[in-house]
N, C-alpha and C positions, 0 to 999 in steps of 0.2 A: 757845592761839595757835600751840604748834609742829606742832599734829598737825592745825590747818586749811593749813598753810605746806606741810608734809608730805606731808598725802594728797593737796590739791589741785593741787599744785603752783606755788605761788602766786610771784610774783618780790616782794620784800617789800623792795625797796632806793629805791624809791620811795614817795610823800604818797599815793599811789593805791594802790599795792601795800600801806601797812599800813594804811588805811581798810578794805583790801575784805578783809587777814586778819582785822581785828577782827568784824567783821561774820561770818565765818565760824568764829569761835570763837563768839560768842554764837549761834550755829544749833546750831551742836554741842553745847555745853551748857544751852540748851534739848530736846533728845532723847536726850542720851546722860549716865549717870550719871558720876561722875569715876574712880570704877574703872573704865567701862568707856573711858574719853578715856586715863587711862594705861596701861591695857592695848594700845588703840590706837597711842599713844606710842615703848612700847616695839617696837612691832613693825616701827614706820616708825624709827626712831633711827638716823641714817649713823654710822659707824664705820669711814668710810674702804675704799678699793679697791674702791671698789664694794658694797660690801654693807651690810645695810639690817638692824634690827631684834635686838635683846638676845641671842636664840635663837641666829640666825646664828653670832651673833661668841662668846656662850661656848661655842658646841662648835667652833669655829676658834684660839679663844686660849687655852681651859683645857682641849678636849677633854670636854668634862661639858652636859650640859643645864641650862640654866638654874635650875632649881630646885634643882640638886646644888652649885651656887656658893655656896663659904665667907664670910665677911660681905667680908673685903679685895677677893676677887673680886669680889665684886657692888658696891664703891663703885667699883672700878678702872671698870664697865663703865659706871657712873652718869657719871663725869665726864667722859668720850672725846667723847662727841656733839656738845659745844660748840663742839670743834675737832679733827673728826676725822681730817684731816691730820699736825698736829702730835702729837697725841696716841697715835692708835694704835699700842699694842706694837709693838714689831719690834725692838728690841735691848735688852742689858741694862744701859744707861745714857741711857733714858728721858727727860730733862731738864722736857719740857714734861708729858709724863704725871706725874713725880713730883713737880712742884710744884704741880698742879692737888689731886693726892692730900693736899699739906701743907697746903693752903688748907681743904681741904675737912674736916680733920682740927684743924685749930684751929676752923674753925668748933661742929663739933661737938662739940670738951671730950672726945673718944671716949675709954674705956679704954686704957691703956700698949701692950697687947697690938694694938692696932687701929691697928698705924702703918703710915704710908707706906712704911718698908721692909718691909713684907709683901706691901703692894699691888705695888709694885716687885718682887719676888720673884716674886708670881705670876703677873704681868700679861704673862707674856711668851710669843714665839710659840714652840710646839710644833712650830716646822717638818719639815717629812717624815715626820711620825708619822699626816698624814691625808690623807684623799682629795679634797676641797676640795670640787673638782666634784659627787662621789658625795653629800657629804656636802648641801652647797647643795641638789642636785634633791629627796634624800630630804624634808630639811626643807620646802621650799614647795609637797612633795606634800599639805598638810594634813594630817597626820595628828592624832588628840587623844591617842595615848599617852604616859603619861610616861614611859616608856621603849623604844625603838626598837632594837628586833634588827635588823642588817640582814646583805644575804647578801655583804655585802665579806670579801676573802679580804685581810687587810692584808700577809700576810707574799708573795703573789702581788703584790698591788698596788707593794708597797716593791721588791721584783725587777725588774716591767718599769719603774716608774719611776728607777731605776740604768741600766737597758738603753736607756733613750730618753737620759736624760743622756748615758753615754759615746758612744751611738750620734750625738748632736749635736755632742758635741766632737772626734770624728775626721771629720765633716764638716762642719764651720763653712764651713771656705774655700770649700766652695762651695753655701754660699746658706743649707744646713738649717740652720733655729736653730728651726723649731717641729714638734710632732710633739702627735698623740692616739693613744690606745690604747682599745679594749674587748676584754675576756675575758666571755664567756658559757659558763654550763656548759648543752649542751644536752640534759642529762638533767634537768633542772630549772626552766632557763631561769634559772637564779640570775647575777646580774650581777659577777662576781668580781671585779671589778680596772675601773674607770673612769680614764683619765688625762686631762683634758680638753687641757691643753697642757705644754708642754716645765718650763714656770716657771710657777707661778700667780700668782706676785708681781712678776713680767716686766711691768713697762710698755711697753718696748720691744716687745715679740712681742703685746702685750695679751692677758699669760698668763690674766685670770680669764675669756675666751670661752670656754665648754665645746664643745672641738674634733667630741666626738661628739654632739654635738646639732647643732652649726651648718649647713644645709642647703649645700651643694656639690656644683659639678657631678660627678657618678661617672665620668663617662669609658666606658671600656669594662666597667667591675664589672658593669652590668645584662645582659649577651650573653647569661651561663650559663642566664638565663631565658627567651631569647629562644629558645634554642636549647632548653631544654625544654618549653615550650610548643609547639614544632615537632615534638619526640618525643609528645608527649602528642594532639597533633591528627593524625598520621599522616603529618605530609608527610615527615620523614627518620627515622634510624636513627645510630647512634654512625657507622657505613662509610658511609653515604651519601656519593654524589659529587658535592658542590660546584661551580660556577663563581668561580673569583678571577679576574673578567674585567670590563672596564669596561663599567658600566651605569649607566642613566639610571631614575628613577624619577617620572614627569611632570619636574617642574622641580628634582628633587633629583638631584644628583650626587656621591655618596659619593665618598671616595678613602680609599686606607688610609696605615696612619700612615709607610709606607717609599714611599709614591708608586711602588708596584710592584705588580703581578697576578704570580701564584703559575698562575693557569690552573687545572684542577682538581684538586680538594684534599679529602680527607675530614672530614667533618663534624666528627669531633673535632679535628683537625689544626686546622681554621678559627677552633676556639672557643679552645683554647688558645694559636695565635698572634695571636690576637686579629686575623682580618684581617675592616677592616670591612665591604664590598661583599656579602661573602657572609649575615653576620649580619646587617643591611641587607634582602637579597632575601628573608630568611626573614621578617622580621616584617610583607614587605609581603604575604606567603601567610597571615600566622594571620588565623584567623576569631572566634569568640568563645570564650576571649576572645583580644583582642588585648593588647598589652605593656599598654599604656594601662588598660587594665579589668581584667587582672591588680592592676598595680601600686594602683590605687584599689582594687580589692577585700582586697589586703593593705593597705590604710593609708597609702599613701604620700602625702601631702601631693602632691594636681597640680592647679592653683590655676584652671587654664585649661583651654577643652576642649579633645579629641582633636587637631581637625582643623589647633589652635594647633602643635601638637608637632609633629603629621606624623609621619614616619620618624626623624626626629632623637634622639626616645627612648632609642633602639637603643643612638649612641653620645653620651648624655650632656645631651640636651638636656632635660634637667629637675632642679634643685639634688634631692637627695637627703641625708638625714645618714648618717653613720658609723653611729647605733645603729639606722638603720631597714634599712642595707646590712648590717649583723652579722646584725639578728633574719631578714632576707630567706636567708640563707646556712644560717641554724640550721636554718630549714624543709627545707631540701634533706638534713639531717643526719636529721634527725625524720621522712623520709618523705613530707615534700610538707606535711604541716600545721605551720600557724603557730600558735605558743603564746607567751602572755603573755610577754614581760620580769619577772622582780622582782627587788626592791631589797630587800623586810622580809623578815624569815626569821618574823616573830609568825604568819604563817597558813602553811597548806600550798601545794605547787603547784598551780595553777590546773591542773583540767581540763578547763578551755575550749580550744577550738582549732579553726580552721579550715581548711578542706583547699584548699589552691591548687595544686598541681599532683597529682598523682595518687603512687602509690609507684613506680611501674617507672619514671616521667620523672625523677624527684628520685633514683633507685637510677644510672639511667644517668648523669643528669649531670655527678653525683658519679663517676663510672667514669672520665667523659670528661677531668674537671679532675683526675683522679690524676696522670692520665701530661703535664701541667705542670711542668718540670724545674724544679733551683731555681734561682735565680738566678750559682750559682757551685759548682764541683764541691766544694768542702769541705763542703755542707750535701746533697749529694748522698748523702753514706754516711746518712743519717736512717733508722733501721730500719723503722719505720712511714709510710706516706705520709701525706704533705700535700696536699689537694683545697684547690686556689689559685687565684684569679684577680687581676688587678691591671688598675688606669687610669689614664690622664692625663689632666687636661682639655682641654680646647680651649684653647690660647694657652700651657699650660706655667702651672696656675696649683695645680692637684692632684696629688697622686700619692697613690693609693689601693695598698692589696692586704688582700686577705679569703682567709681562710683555715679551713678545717675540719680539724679532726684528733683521732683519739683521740676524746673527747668532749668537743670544746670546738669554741668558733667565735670566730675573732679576727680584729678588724678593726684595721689602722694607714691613716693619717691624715700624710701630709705636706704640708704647704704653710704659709701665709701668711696670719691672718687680713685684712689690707684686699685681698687679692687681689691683690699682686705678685708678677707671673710669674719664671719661674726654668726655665732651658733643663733645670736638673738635675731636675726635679720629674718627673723619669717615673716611672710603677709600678713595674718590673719593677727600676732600677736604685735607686733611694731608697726607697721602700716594702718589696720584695721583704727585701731584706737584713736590714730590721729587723723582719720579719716570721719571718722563719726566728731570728734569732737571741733573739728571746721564746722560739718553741717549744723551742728547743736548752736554754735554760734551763727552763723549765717541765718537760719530760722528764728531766733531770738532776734537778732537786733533788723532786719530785713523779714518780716514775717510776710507771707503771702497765704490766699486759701491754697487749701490741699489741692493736690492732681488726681484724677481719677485714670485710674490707667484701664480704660477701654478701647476696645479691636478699633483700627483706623475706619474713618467714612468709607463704603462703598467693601471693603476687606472680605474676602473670601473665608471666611471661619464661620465653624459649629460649632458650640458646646454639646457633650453629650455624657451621656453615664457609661464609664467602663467598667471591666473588673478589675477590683484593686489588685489581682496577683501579678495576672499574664498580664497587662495592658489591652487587652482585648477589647472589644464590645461585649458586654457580657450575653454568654449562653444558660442554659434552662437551670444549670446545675452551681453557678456561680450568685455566693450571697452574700460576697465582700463588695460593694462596689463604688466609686467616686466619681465625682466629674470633672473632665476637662476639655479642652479646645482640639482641635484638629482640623484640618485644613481638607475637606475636601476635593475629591479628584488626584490629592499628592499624597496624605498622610497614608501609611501601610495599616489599613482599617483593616480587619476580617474578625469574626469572632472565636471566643476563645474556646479551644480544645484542649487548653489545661487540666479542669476539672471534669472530671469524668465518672458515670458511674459505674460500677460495678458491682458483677453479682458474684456475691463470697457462701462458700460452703462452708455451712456451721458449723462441722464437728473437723474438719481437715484445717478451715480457714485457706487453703488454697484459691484461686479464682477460679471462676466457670466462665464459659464462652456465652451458654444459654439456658434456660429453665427447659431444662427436660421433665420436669414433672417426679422425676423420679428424688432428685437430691433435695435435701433442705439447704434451699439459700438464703441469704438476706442480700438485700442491696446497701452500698455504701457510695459516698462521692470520694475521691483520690483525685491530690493533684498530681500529675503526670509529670514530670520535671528532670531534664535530663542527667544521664546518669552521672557525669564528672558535675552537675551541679548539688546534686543529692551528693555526693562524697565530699564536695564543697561543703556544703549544708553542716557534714557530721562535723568536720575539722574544725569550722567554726565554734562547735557547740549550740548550734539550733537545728538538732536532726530532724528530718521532715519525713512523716510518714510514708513509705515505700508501698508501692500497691503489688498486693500477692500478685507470686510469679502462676502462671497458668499454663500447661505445654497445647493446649490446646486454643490457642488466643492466635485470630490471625493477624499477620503481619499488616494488615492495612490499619489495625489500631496501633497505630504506634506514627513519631516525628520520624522525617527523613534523616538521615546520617548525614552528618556537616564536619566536614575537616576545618579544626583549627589551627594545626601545627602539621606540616608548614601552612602558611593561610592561604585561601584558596581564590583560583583566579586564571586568567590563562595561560600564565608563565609565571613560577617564581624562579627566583638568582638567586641560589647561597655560593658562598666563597666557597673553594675547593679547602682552604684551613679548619671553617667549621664541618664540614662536611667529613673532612678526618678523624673530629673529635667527637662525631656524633647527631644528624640530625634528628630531635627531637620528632616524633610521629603523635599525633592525637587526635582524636576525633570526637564530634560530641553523639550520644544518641539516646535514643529514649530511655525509660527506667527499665524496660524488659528485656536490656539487650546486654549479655552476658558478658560475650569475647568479640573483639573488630580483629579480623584478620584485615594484614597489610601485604600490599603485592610491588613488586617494582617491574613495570612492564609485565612480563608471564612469573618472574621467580617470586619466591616466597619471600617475604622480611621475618613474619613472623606477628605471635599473637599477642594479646594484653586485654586485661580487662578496659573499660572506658573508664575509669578513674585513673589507670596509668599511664606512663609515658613510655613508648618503644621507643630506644635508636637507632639509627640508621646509618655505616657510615660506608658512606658512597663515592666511587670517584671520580672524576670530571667526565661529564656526560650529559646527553640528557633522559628523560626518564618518565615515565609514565605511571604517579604514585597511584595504586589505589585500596581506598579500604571499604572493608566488606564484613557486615556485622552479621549475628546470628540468624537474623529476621531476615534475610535477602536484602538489607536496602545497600546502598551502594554510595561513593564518593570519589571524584577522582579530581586529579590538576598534576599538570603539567610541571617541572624539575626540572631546572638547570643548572650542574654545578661546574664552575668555573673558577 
């Protein structure tokens, strides 16, 4: 009767409901023997806070498996089910559990030695001595051992759960009261330390949700890959020069999280400050794969296709868990390939593995998340670096930070599980802190020598000196310059035609084309930088010096004209709705170019300087935008509004 109630889930408080359990006992006992009904039994049996079946709750209540329970143990676990509320351990003055135990003990006439004060004695909770979470997943992995080695590190585990505790008690007032932890060793991939929440016997925070399982949105954690997928397909390099300028992507409009453009910025600068417009513009460049086909080829649960996500990936539009964000991180440790998780230590590590980024893209990106400062200079003296990244979600509902170091990969976990938002909840201030402060601890008590983080054996990489503006390799006229790696044959190498020189007439200051002999000129270097990035430049307040305008300067000195609104490609799709309200028109081009004339097919849209935005508002069709600056250079794509 209890194991048709049980499995089926049957409501049994009604004339209906115990007609149809009966009926489904005699099914069950028509097919199944009665060892095998109470074997069934045991496995379904409540025991309170959530957990289900004999197994579960002796290695939760006595720490032992089932089959190791002493006979008190094992009547202790017999009587709990009938009323698993009242009954289940948790102090050591039991009232309801220990006169369940006295009933059950006169019934049965049992020997002296088989009393209720043993049951009492035994029956109680082991608190802090295990990993609940760890423990729960290993169990309902199915396994048929009778005994389970697994790869927990208890005396690790018992440290950062101290460090989430205090870490929660010095900030209660505002808001933290739940946190998850994972520790992975990535020399092994052994799961060291699982925390799933702050309290696991937290009704309040609903401590038994295992925080690194639970799917949440990432926030900005997924960039690092954006941005090595970008290395790995050739369109940048660690120096590459970025746009942190407003753009339009058809009908998406990024903004970053300070409602600010930075103007341009270097690629690792952009991945580290996590700003999004730029990470944004890079994943609307990759080709196959794209984030989307990454993340599905690593495992990542994405329920809906591509075209559902769009660009929003990038920053966060798709739940992700903790342990899929940790194993995604480990890869980048490992060289680009993804290897198994484990939990038993009974077999060897898996040498299955799959290669998702290459090793020079997962060498660099890791480069790029070194120089990630920590969130406050006391955690600044760390003698070995920390490769980090952190997120927030949309609404203030997440705070993430992932972290590689040494040989471990750690992910933390703040927020809420029903999803109540919290202004405090950012990565870098909540997460951050308690992320640095596990490793401080783990390197103190678990000390190892340092890692050196060099290019993998046999690794296709160069170091080389660029210029520190454009990312270039530096040309004759460039005398900023730094060094970095780049990958041969992939990386978008050329040198730089940023800096340029020119020749200025002295008394007008205007430019000249060439030394005729006749005028006084001097020469000067200028850096060339296109003109929405110069108006960028002012707005910010760090205006960059504009090189004189000259009417006799031919159009071959100058950058080609590049559409960025709408972005360009062989087909864009805007709604027919935005397309009412207005399609934004932009293009970038050199400092010398005055006015972009915009064309739709033959008809005119009309003109703007490059620091402005034209609209457009068009109606369902398709279209052949182009724009066309003062110089003759040209840009065109394709418009589809529907």
């Amino acid at each position: 009767m209890q194991v048709a109630r049980l499995r089926l889930h049957l409501h049994t408080r009604t004339v209906r409901g115990k007609l149809e359990q009966m009926l489904r006992a005699l099914e069950l006992e028509r097919h199944y023997s009665k060892d095998e009904i109470l074997e069934a039994y045991l496995n379904l049996a409540p025991y309170g806070r959530n957990m289900e079946g004999a197994g579960a709750a002796s290695e939760l209540f006595f720490g032992k498996t089932a089959a190791r329970l002493t006979q008190p143990e094992a009547v202790a676990l017999s009587v709990i089910p009938q009323s698993p509320a009242r009954r289940a351990p948790g102090s050591m003055n039991n009232t309801a559990l220990n006169a369940a135990q006295n009933r059950w003990y006169d019934r049965a006439g049992a020997r002296e030695d088989f009393s209720a004060r043993s049951f009492s004695a035994r029956a109680q909770m082991n608190g802090g001595n295990f990993a609940p979470h760890f423990v729960r997943q290993v169990l309902t992995e199915g396994r048929d051992e009778e005994q389970i080695l697994t790869t927990l590190d208890l005396a690790r585990q018992q440290m950062i759960e101290r460090r989430i505790a205090d870490y929660i008690a010095l900030n209660r007032e505002r808001g933290i009261v739940n946190a998850a932890v994972l520790l992975v060793d990535t020399r092994t991939m052994d799961v060291l330390a699982q925390v799933g929440s702050a309290e696991f016997w937290n009704t309040q925070i609903n401590g038994q949700v295992d925080g690194t399982r639970a799917p949440r949105s990432p926030g900005s954690t997924l960039k690092p890959f954006v941005f090595a997928l970008a290395i790995d397909q050739g369109i940048i390099h660690p120096l590459s020069i970025l746009a942190d300028a407003p753009r339009s992507f058809g009908d998406y409009n990024p903004e970053n999280f300070d409602r600010e453009f930075l103007g341009p910025i270097r690629a690792t600068d952009a991945l580290v400050r996590s700003r999004n417009v730029p990470a944004v513009a890079l994943a609307a460049q990759l080709s196959h794969p794209s984030l989307y086909e990454f993340l599905r080829n690593a495992g990542v649960h994405l329920p809906r296709d591509e075209a559902s996500y769009g660009l929003t990936l990038t920053l966060g539009g798709a739940d992700i868990s903790l342990e899929r964000l940790v194993h995604l991180y480990a890869a980048l440790a490992n060289g680009g390939e993804l290897r198994p998780l484990r939990r038993t230590s009974s077999r060897e590590p898996s040498k299955s593995s799959r290669r998702i980024l290459s090793a020079e893209a997962a060498f660099l990106t890791l480069d790029m998340l070194r120089t990630n400062p920590p969130p406050s200079l006391a955690e600044a003296s760390l003698d070995s670096p920390v490769y980090w990244k952190t997120g927030t979600s949309n609404g203030f509902r997440d705070a993430w930070s992932i972290g590689v170091f040494d040989h471990y990969a750690l992910g933390i976990w703040i927020g809420n599980f029903d999803g109540e938002p919290n202004p405090a909840f950012l990565g870098r201030a909540a997460a951050g802190p308690l992320l640095f402060g596990i490793i401080e601890s783990l390197r103190a008590s678990w000390p190892e020598p340092p890692v050196r983080h060099e290019p993998p054996a046999g690794a296709n990489l160069k170091r080389a000196e660029f210029c520190s503006v454009s990312g270039n390799l530096p040309g004759p006229h460039c005398r900023q310059r730094t060094e970095g790696w780049f990958i041969p044959g992939v990386s978008p190498i050329k040198q730089c035609e940023m800096h340029r020189e020119v020749l200025v007439e002295s008394d007008s200051g205007s430019r000249g084309a060439s030394d005729d002999g006749i005028r006084h000129l001097r020469r000067e270097i200028y850096e060339f930088w296109p003109a929405d990035l110069l108006e960028l430049f002012e707005s910010t307040g760090a205006p960059r010096r504009a090189p004189p305008f000259g009417c006799d300067i031919p159009s071959t000195d100058a950058h080609e004209l590049r559409m960025i609104s709408p972005t360009s490609g062989p087909a864009v799709v805007i709604r027919r709705t935005l397309a009412r309200d207005g399609i934004p028109l932009r293009a970038q081009a050199d400092a010398g170019v005055r006015d972009i004339y915009w064309f739709s097919d033959r008809s005119f849209i009309g003109r703007a300087p490059p620091s402005q935005t034209l609209s457009w508002k068009a109606q369902s069709g398709e279209y052949e935008l182009i724009a066309l600056d003062d110089r003759g250079h040209s840009a065109s794509c394709s418009v589809v509004v529907r």
